[in-house]
C-alpha positions as CSV (number, residue, x, y, z in Angstrom):
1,X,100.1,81.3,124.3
2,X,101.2,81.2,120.6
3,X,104.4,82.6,119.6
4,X,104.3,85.9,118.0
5,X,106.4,84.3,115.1
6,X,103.2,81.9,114.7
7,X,100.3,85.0,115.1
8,X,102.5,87.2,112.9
9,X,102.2,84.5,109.8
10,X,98.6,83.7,111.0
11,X,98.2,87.5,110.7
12,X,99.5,87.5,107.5
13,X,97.4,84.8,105.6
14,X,94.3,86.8,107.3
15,X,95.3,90.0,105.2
16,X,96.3,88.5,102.1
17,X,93.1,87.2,102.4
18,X,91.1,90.0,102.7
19,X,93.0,91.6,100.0
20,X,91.6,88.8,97.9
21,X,95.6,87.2,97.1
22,X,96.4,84.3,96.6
23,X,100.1,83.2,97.9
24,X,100.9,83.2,94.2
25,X,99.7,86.6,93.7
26,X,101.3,88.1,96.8
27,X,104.6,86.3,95.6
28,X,104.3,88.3,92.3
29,X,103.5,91.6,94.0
30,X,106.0,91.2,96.0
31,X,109.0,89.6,95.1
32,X,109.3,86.8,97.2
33,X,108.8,83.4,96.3
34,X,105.7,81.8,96.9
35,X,107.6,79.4,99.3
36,X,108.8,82.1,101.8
37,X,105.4,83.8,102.2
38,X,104.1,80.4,102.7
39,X,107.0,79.5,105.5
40,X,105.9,83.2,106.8
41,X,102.4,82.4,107.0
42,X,103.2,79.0,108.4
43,X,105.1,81.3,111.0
44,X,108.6,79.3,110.2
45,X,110.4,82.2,108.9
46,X,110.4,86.1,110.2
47,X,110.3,88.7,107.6
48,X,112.8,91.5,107.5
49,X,112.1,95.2,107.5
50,X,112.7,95.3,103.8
51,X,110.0,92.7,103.7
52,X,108.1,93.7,105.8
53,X,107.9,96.8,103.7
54,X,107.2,95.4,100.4
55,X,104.5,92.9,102.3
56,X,102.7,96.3,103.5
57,X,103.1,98.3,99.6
58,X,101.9,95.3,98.3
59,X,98.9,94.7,100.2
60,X,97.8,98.3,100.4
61,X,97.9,98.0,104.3
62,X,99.8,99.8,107.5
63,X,102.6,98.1,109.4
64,X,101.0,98.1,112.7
65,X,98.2,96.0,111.0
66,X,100.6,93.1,111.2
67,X,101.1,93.5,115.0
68,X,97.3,94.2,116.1
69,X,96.3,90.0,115.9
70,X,93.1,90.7,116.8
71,X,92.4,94.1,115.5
72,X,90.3,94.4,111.9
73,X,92.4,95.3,108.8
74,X,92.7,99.0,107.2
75,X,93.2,98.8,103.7
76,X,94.1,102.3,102.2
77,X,92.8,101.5,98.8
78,X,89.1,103.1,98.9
79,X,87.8,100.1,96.9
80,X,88.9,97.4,99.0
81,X,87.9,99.3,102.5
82,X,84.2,99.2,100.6
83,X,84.2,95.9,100.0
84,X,85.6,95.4,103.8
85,X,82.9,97.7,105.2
86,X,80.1,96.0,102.8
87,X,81.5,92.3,104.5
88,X,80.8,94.1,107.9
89,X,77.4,95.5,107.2
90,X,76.4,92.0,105.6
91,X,78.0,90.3,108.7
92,X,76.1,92.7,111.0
93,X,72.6,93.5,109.7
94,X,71.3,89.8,110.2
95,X,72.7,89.9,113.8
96,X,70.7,92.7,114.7
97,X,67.4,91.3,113.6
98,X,67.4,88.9,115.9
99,X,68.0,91.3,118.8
100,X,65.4,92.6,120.8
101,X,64.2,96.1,121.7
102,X,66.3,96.8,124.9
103,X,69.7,95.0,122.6
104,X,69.6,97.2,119.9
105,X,68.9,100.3,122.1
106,X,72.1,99.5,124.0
107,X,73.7,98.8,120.2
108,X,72.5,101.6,119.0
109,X,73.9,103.8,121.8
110,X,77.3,102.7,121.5
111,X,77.0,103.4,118.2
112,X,76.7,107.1,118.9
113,X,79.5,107.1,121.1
114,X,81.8,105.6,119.0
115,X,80.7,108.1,116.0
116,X,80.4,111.2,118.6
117,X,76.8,111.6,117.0
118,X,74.9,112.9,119.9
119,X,71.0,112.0,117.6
């Protein structure tokens, strides 16, 4: 099992990559150096609150996003949750054409539940 210190950093890079940063931009957002959010993705160095904080303003996330490893990433800028939800519909669509009938009825039915859309 990896050390949470370790899947925090890795948890890290996989945001500031999905916000499109590099570590050089997240240093300038931020404040920090570009050596420290590398040693924090590197999971060598734990972030305080306070940096925690400014990692979360800066990359337009939640806290908890940091904690859930496996989770997907909410961004609360409207642009970037497009572009995140046009990655998974890209991701996605090609997936389902190679499914057959009885897959995507069982796909599409869990689809429903999820949205609560009784169609």
């Amino acid at each position: 099992m990896m050390d949470i210190t370790k899947q925090w950093g890795k948890r890290l890079k996989q945001i500031r990559k999905a916000a499109k940063l590099t570590q050089e931009s997240l240093a300038e957002k931020t404040g920090l150096s570009v050596e420290y959010i590398s040693r924090l993705e590197r999971g060598v160095s734990q972030p305080s609150f306070n940096t925690l904080e400014s990692l979360v303003k800066s990359l337009n996330t939640n806290a908890k996003d940091f904690f859930d490893f496996k989770g997907p990433i909410v961004f609360r800028d409207k642009r970037q949750e497009a572009r995140q939800k046009k990655k998974y519909i890209d991701a996605i669509s090609p997936e389902l054409q190679k499914m057959e009938v009885r897959e995507l009825t069982v796909v599409y039915n869990v689809l429903k539940g999820l949205t609560g859309n009784p169609r």
